[in-house]
Structures are given as C-alpha cells and as structure tokens.
C-alpha positions in Angstrom: 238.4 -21.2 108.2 241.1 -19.1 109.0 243.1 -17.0 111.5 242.0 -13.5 111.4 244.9 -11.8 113.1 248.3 -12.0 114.8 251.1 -14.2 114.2 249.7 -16.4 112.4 247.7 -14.4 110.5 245.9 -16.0 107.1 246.9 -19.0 107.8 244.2 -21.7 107.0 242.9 -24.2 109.7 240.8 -27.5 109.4 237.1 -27.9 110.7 235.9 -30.7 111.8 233.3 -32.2 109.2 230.3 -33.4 110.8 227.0 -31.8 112.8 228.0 -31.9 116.2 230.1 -29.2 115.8 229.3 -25.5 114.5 232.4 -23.5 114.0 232.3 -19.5 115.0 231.9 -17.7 111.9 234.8 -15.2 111.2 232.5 -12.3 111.0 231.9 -13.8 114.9 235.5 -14.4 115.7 236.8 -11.0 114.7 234.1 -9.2 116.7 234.3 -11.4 119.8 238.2 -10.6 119.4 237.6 -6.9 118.7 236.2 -6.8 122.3 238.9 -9.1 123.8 241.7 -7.2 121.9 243.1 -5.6 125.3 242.8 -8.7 127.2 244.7 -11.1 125.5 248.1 -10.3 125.6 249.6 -12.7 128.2 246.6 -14.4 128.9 245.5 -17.9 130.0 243.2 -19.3 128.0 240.5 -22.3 128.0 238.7 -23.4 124.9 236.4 -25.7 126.2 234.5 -27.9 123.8 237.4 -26.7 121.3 236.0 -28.7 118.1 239.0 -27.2 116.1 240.0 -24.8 118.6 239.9 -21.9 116.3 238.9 -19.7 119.4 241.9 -21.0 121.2 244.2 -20.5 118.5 243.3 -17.0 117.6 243.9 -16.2 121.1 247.1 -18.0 120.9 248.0 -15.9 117.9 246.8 -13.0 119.1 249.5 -12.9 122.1 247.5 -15.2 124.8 250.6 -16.7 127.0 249.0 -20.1 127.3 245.7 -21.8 125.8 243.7 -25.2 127.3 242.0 -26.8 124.8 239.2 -29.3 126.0 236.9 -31.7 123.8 235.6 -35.6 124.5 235.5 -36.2 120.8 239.1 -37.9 119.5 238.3 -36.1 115.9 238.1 -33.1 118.0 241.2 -33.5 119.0 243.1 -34.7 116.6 242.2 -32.1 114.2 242.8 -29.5 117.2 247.0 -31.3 117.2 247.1 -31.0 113.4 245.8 -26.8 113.3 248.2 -26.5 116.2 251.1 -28.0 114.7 250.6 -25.8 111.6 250.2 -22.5 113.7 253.2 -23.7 115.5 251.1 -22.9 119.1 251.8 -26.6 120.0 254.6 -25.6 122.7 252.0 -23.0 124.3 248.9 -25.7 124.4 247.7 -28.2 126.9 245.2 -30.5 125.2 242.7 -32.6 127.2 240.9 -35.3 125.4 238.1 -35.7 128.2 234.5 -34.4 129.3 234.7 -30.8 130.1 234.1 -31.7 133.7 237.1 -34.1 134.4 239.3 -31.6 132.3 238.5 -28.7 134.3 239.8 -30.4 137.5 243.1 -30.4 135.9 243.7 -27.2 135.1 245.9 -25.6 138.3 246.2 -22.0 137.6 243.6 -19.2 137.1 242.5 -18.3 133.7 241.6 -15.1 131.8 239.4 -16.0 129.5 237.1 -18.6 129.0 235.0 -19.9 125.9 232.7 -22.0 126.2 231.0 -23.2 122.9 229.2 -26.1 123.2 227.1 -27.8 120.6 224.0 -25.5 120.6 221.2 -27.8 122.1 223.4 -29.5 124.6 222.7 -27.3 128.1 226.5 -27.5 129.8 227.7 -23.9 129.5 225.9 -22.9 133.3 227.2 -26.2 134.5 230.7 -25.9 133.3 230.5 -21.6 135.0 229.1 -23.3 138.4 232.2 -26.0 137.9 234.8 -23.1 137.3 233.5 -21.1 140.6 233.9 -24.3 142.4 237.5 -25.5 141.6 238.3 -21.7 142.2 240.4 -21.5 138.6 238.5 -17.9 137.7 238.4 -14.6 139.6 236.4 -11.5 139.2 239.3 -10.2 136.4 238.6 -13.6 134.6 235.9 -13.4 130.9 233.7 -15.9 130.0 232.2 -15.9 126.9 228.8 -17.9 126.0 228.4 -18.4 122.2 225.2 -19.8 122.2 221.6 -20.0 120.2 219.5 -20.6 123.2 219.8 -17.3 124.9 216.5 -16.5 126.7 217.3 -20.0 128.3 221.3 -19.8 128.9 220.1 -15.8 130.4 217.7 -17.2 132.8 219.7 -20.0 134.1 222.7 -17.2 134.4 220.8 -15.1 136.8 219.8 -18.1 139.5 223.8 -18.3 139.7 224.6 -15.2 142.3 228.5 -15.0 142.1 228.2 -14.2 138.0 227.4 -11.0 136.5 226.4 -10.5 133.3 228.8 -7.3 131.4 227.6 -7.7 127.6 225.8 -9.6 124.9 225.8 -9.3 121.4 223.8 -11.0 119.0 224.9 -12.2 115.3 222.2 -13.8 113.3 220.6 -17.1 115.3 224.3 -16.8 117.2 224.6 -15.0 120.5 227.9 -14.2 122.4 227.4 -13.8 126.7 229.9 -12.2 128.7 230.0 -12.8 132.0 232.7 -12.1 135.1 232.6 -13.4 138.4 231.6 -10.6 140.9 233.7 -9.4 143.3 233.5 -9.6 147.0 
C-alpha cells in the first residue's frame, strides 16, 4: 500500500497482516479522495478503526491540519506510529489506543471529516454517528464517510437516525462508500 497523493506522495506504508482488518484499496482511496479533494485542506480529521491509518494519512498528506487516529488493537497501533513516523505526520497526529467509544469522548474540537471503516461484519458505524451527534464533535459542515459491505443494512439503520442525511454513495466491487452530513437546523 501506498500514498496516492500529496506530500508524501509514493511513499510505501505497512498493513497490518491478519483478517480483522481489510485495507481500502487504492483504486477506493483515490476516488473517496477525488470527492474529498476540496475539503481537506486544513481539516480535522478522525480515522476511526485506523488499522494502518492509510485514510488518515492520505488526508494528512493531502493538506488535512490535524488527523485522530482510533483502533483497540495494539498491532493497530503500533503499525499506525511506525507509517507515521515514515510520513513524518507524527507531529500533526493524536493516536488513541482504545474502543472507538472511549476515544471519541476525548476528542475536544469539531471535526471535518470522519471515516469510519470498521471490520465489515462488525455493526458499530451507526453507533459510532449516534456517539458523534451526542458529544456534539461534528456539525452540519462536518463528512462522514461509511466504507462498508453491508449496505442495504448500514442504509436502513441510517434513515431511523433523523439528524443525518444521506448526500452520496458509491459502490466499488463488494465495497460501498456512504456519505452522510449532519442536517442543519
């Protein structure tokens, strides 16, 4: 795996080798990021259930001012401090080595964009978008993005929650991106 674009363009990042975690294909990354490309300059960023936190770091080298990067698993996390350390994003990171739900509480400023990619059969993306409306950490300006292969299921629980909208969805092979923003008063 690599980063696709920015500063630290090319340069070659570790995976985490074992099944409970699926890394975003490039061909995924650089079209999620095609969409984003306006919206990450400055930006605040959480990688929630980082695995390598490729997403995170292509946002970091893409011009994001900040990036959170969230996963319970210690390889997680020490494979997210190693592909930080080689893109040199280790000065703009805060890393939390904790459920996503205990993270989240920490985190005192609003973000811009959110991923959320957690292993595919686990259902915590619509818990983790009720937990960020909660602690009041998003706004209406604020994207979350869904990668998912459960979307019928992830779209249906979506739609009971009334303070998200759904603004896109793209599907690449069994993977699905949602994009969703908090509606506005």
């Amino acid at each position: 795996m690599r980063v696709i674009s920015g500063v630290a363009r090319g340069t070659k990042i570790k995976t985490i080798e074992n099944n409970s975690t699926r890394p975003t294909l490039d061909r995924v990354k650089e079209s999620l990021f095609n969409i984003l490309q306006d919206k990450i300059k400055e930006a605040v960023i959480l990688d929630l259930f980082a695995g390598s936190g490729a997403l995170g770091i292509e946002a970091l080298s893409r011009g994001a001012k900040k990036a959170y990067f969230c996963d319970k698993s210690y390889e997680a996390i020490k494979v997210i401090k190693e592909n930080l350390n080689k893109t040199k994003f280790l000065d703009k990171s805060v890393i939390f080595n904790s459920d996503y739900l205990v993270a989240m509480k920490k985190i005192k400023e609003k973000l811009s964009i959110v991923f959320l990619d957690p292993p595919y059969k686990l259902d915590l993306s619509i818990n983790a978008i009720r937990e960020l409306l909660k602690l009041k950490i998003i706004d209406e300006d604020t994207i979350i993005i869904i990668e998912t292969d459960e979307f019928n299921r992830d779209i249906n629980e979506l739609k009971m929650i009334e303070k998200v909208e759904i603004i896109d969805t793209r599907k690449y092979g069994r993977a699905y991106l949602i994009f969703i923003k908090e509606r506005g008063n």
